[in-house]
N, C-alpha and C positions, 0 to 999 in steps of 0.2 A: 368650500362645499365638496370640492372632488376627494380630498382628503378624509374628511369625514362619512363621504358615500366609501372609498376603500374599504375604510375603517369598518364598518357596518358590513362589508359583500365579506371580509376575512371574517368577525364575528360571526356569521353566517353560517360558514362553512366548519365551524369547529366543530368537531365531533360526529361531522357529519358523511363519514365516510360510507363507499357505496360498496353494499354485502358480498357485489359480484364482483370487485377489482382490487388485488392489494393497493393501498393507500401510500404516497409520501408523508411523512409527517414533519412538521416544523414546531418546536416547543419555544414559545418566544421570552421577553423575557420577562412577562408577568407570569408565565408557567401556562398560559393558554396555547392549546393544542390546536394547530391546523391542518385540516388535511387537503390530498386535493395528490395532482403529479408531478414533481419536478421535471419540465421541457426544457430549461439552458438555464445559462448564469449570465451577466448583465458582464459589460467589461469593468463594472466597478467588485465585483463580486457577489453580487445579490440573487441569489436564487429566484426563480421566476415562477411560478405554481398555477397549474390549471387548474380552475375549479368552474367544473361546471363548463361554459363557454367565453368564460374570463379567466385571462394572465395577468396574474398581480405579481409585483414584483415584490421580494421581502428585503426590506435593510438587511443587512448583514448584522449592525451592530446590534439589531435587537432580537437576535437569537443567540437560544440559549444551547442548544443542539438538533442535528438532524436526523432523523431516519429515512433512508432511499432504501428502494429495492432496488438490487443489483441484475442491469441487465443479462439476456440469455448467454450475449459474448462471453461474460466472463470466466463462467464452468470450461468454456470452448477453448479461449487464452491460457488458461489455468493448464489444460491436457495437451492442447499442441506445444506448451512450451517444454512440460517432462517431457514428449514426444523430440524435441529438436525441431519443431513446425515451425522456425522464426515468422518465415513469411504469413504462415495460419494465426500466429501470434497479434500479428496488427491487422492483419483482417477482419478478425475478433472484434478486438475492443477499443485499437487506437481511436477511432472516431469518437467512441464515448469518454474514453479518459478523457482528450482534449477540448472535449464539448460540457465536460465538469469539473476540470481543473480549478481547486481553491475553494471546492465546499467542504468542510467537517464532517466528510463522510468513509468508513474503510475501506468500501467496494473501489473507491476513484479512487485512492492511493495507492491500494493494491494493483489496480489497473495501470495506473502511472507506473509503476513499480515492472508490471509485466512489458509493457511496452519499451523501456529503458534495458532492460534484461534483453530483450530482443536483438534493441541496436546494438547492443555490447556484442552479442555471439554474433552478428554479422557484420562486425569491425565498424559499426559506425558508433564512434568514442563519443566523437563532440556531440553528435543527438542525444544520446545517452546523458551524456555529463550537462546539456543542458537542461533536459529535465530535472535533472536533481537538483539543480542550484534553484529552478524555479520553485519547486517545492519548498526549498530551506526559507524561500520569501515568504512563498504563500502560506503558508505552517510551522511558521516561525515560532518559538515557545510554545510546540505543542510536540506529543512523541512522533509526529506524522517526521517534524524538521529532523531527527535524529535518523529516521527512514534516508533521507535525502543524504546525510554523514555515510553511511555504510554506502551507499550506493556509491559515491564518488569513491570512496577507498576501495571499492569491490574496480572500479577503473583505475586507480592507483596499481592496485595487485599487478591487472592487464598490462600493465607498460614499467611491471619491476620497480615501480616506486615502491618498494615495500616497508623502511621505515615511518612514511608517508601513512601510507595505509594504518599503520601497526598504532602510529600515536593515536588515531581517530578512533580504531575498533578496539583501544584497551580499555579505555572509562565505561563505552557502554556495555560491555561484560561481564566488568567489575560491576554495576551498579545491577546488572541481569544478576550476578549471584548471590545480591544483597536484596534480591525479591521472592519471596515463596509463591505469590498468588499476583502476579503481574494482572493487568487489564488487559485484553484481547489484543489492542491497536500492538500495547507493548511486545508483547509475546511476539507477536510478525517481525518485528525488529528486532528483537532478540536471535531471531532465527536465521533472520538475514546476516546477523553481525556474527554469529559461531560459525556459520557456512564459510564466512567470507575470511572470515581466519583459518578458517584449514583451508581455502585454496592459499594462502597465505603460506600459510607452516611447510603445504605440499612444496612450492616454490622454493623453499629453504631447506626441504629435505628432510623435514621433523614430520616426519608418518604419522609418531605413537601420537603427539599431538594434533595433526590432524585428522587421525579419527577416531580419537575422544570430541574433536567441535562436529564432527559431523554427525556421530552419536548422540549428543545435545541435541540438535536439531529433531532429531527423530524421536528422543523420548521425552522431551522436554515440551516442544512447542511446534509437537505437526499440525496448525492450523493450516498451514499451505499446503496444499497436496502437492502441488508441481515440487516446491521447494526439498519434500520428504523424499519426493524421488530422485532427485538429484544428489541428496544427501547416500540416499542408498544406494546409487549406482557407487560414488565413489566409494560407500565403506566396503562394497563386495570388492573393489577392484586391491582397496589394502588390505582387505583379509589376503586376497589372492598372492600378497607380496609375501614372501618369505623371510623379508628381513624387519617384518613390523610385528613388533610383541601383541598379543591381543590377549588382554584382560578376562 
């Protein structure tokens, strides 16, 4: 009976979003729409949905995609990070990312993404490189796990592993110039992966190549604004160089 009252309080709620509050939405996998607000993820991975003055927990397996709105943090993580705000960085959004780590959603990945970024610029490797590998689990055959690949080789770079790095960021580059109209999720990872090769190239010395990747990044796929401006500082700083040809 409890099952079937669930069943009946989530039909309920479809479509029934309220005029005065953006809505979460959950498409399950009959294509029926639920709305309501994602509060936390269950330790099995199940998004948990307010609706109303009930939390209903959703299987995982029978969704089909999500849409969240992305908390205030994340504009804030996004600008302290161009900024060099490490510390504003996690004050921002760590709590949210780790509080939705493993839903199908870009704002929490990009989040994950900003937090990791963080621990890297203030030498904490192993934090860093443990979220990535968590990701490559939890988004596993999805572009999210390919996110997780660049990050770790973006730590590779950090400690002159760079053939290291260099096997992992040449396929998804390759396969970045074998797409004219990528999907949003993809294009962030694209962006991550050209950045992450011209600090790369920088390392070895190759300017003119790295910045053409840091050029990609800017004209290609500035969905990131933090990521655009980092991209930009470096390309003024090899304009500034005299020994890098610029196109």
């Amino acid at each position: 009976m409890r099952t079937v009252a669930t069943a009946l309080l989530i039909m309920g709620v479809i479509h029934a979003a309220s005029p005065c509050a953006a809505q979460d939405k959950i498409v399950n996998s009959r294509g029926e729409v639920i709305e309501g607000k994602i509060v936390k993820v269950t330790p099995s991975g199940a998004p948990v949905m307010r609706m109303g003055n009930v939390e209903t927990a959703i299987p995982k397996e029978t969704i089909r995609s999500i849409q969240m709105q992305p908390p205030p943090g994340l504009a804030e993580a996004r600008k302290a990070l161009a900024a060099e705000q490490y510390p504003q960085v996690l004050a921002s959004i760590e709590k949210d990312a780790q509080a939705f780590t493993g839903l199908q959603v870009d704002w929490v990945i990009e989040a994950l993404g900003l937090v990791a970024d963080a621990y890297l610029a203030t030498g904490k490797k192993s934090e860093a490189g443990a979220i990535y590998r968590k990701m490559e689990t939890d988004y596993a055959n999805s572009p999210y796990a390919v996110k997780a690949k660049v990050g770790l080789a973006k730590i590779s770079v950090s400690v002159n592993r760079l053939p290291e790095a260099e096997a992992a960021l040449k396929p998804i580059l390759e396969d970045a110039q074998r797409q004219l109209t990528p999907p949003e999720a993809q294009q962030r990872v694209f962006a991550d992966a050209a950045f992450v090769m011209g600090q790369l190239e920088e390392a070895r010395g190759q300017k003119q190549e790295a910045l053409e990747n840091y050029m990609r990044v800017i004209t290609l796929y500035p969905l990131n604004p933090s990521l655009v401006a980092q991209a930009e500082a470096r390309v003024r700083a090899l304009r500034a160089d005299k020994n890098v040809f610029v196109k």
